[in-house]
N, C-alpha and C positions, 0 to 999 in steps of 0.2 A: 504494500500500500504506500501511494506517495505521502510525503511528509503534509500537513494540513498548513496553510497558509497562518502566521501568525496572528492573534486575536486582534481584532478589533469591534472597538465596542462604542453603542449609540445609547444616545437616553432617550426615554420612552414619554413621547411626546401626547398632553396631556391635557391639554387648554389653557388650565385658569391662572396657576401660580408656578412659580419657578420653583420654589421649595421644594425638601422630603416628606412635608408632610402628608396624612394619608390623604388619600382620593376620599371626594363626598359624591354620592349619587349623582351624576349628570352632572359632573363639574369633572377639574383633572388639574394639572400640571405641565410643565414639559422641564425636562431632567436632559441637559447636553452633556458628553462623557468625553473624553479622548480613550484612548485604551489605557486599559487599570494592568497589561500583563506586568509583570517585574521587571523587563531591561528594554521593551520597545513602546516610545510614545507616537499616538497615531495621528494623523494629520487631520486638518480640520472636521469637527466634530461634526456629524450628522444626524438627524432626527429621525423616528419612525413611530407610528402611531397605533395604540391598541384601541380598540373600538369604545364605545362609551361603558362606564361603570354601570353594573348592575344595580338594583335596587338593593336598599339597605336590606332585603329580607333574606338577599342570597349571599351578600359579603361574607369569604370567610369571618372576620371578626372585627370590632372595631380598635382594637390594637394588632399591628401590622407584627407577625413571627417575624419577620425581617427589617433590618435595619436598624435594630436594637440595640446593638453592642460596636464598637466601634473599630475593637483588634480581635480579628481570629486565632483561635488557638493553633500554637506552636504542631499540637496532637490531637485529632479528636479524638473524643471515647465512644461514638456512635456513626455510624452509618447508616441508612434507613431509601430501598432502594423499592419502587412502586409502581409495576409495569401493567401499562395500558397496551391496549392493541389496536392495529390497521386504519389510522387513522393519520390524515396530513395535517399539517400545524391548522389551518385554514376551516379546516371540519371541526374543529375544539376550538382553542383557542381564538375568539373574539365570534364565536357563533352562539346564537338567541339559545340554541340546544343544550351550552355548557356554561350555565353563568358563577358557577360555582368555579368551576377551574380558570375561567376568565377572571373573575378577580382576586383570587388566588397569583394569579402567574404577574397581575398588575401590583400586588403588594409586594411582591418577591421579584425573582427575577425569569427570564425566558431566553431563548437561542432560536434565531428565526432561521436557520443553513443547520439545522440537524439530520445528520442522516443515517441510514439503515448502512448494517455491514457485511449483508447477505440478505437472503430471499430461499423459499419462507420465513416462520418464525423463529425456529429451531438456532438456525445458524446466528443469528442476532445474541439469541439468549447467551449461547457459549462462550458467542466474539465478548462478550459483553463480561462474562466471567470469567476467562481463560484467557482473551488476547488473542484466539485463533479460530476461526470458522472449521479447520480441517479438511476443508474441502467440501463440507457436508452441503446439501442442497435441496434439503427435502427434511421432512417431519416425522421421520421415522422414531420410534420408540429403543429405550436402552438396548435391548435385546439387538440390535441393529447397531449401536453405536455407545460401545464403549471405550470411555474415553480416560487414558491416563496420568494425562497432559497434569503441571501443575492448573489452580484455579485459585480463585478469591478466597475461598470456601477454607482449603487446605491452609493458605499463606495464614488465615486470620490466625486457626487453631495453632500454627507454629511461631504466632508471636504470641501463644499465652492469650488471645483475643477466645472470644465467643460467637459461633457464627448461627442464623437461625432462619430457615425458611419458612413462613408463613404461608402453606398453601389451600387457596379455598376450596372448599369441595374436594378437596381428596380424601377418600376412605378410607385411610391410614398413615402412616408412616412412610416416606418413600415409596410412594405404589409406581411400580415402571410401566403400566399399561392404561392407557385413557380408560378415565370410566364418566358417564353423563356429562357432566360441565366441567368437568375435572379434563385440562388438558397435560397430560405428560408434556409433549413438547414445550410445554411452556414454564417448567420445574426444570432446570439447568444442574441441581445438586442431583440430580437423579440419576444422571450420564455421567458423573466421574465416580473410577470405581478403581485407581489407580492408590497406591500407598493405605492410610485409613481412610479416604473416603466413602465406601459403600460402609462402614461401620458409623462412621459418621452421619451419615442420610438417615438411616434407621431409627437414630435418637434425636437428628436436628431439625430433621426434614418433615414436617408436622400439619396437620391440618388447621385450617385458620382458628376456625369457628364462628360465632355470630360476633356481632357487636355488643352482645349481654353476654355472651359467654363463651370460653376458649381459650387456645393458644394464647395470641396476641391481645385481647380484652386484659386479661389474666397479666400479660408481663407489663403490659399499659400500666395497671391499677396496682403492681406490686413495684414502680420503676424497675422492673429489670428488664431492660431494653437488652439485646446480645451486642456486640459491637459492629458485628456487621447484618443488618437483618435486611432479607428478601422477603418482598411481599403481592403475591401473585392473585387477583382477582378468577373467578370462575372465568367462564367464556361467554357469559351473560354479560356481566359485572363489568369485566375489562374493555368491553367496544366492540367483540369479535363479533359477535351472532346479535348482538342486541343495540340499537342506535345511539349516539353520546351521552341523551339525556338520561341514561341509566347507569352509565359512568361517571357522570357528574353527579347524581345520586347518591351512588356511592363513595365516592371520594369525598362526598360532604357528607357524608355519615362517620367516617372512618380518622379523616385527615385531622382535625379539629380534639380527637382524641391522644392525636400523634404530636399535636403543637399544643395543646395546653397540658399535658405532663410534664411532670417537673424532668424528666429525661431531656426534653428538648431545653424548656427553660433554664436548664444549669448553661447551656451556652457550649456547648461542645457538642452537638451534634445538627448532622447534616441530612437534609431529609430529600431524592432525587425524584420527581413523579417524569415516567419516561413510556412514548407510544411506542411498539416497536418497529414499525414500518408504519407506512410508506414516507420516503424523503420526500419532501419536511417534515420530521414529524413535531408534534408537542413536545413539550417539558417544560418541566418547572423547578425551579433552581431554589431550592429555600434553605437558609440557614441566618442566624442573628446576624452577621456580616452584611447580607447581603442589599445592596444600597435597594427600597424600593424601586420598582417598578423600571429597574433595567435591564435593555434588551441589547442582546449580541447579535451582531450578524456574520459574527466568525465562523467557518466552518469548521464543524466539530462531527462529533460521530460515537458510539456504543464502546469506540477503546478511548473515545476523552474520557467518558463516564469512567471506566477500569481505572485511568491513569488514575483521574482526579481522586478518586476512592482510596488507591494505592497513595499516594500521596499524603492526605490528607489523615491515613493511619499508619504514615510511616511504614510500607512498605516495599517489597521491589517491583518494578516493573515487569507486567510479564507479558508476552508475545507483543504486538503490536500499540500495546500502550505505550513501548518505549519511544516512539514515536509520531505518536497522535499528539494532538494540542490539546493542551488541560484547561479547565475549566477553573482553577483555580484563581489564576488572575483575572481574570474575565467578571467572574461573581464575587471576586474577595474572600474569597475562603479564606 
């Protein structure tokens, strides 16, 4: 893969006030940027415009999770990764369908040149963990692809980290074969099965469960987030089989419980909501760093996500993050 062009970043143009402060229904701002990467200053700044704020009834909240704290940490102690599907930035974000994640992605931040790193879903998920597609091209189940390669998943447990997949609708523990709305392909700790990984899946690799009860409800309510936690919506949920407004739904059921714990408010974690195909796709960049409501037009991709993750918990780079553009300067991490 060629090297990604280095960052350059615009502010998210706004209407009413030039300030950080938050957006009010039917009003805005406009926020000018140069590039925030660490050693290149970008040339004169340019504007881009997210559609109008939602009504106060769909705002994530009226204190903005981002732009809260002013230095990011040296180390995070969380990661928090929340994969949507089949959807271009254009389809979610700034459509009447998704007002939830439209002003979400206006209080935070967004990447308007995101792209896929393969086709179907499958190979994205991996590039996404791994660093390396393998070649793979299709949605075939473990049984069909196993994979030994390092991963995010292994890296965490060998620095003493905790690593946790939230997955919805699965009938168990690491289940390797689709079942109803439960898609394998779209559970990545499932296909590594190199070193302790498959003993690893068995115990990490978990079903979500509701928003009253489960998995992720449970480590919400007790703070114990993992350090690096995946979190995979059904096939309904995610965008696949069912139209945005049911992912924005969701994600304003779920997300809100992910940003008012005291896990996120300690200020050391990072929370990714990421589509996984088709270029351009969505995302949303949140953490207390990050300045509201700005938008990059750098070209970035599923092994920035990897890098930045890798990065931002100290660890190494693996297959093609070592040379993807991070997102780190971009959003201030």
């Amino acid at each position: 893969m060629r090297r990604l062009r280095l960052p350059v970043v615009v502010g998210l143009a706004l209407v009413l006030a030039t300030s950080c402060s938050t957006p009010t229904a039917g009003g805005g701002r406009t926020v000018a940027s140069g590039a925030v990467g660490s050693t290149t200053a970008a040339a004169a700044p340019a504007e881009s415009t997210v559609p109008p704020t939602p009504s106060s009834t769909t705002r994530p909240s009226a204190a903005s999770p981002c732009g809260v704290r002013t230095v990011a940490p040296a180390r995070y102690g969380h990661v928090v990764w929340i994969w949507m599907e089949n959807k271009t930035y254009g389809n979610v974000l700034g459509d009447a369908s998704a007002p939830y994640a439209t002003a979400l992605a206006r209080q935070c931040g967004t990447d308007r040149s995101y792209h896929q790193v393969g086709s179907p879903s499958l190979p994205n998920y991996l590039g996404a963990t791994s660093g390396d597609t393998y070649g793979i091209a299709d949605d075939a189940g473990p049984s069909a692809h196993r994979l030994t390669g390092d991963n995010i998943f292994r890296q965490v447990r060998a620095a003493a980290g905790t690593e946790r997949s939230y997955v919805e609708d699965m009938p168990a523990d690491c289940v390797a074969a689709a079942q109803g709305r439960y898609a394998v392909k779209h559970n990545p700790a499932a296909y590594y099965v190199g070193g302790a990984d498959h003993p690893a899946c068995l115990t990490d690799d978990v079903p979500m469960g509701t928003s009253t009860g489960g998995a992720l409800a449970a480590d919400l309510g007790a703070d114990h987030l993992p350090t690096f936690a995946l979190v995979v919506p059904n096939l309904c949920d995610d965008s696949h089989d069912c139209p945005p407004s049911t992912a924005d739904r969701w994600l304003a059921s779920w997300l809100p419980r992910i940003l008012d714990s005291p896990t996120y408010r300690s200020g050391d974690t990072a929370v990714f909501v990421v589509w996984d195909e088709s270029t351009p796709m969505p995302n949303i960049v949140i953490t207390p760093t990050t300045p509201p409501g700005l938008v990059s037009t750098a070209p970035v991709d599923h092994y920035s996500l990897l890098r930045t993750t890798e990065e931002i918990l100290a660890l190494p780079l693996l297959g093609r993050a070592q040379t993807a553009a991070s997102l780190r300067g971009l959003f201030r991490l």
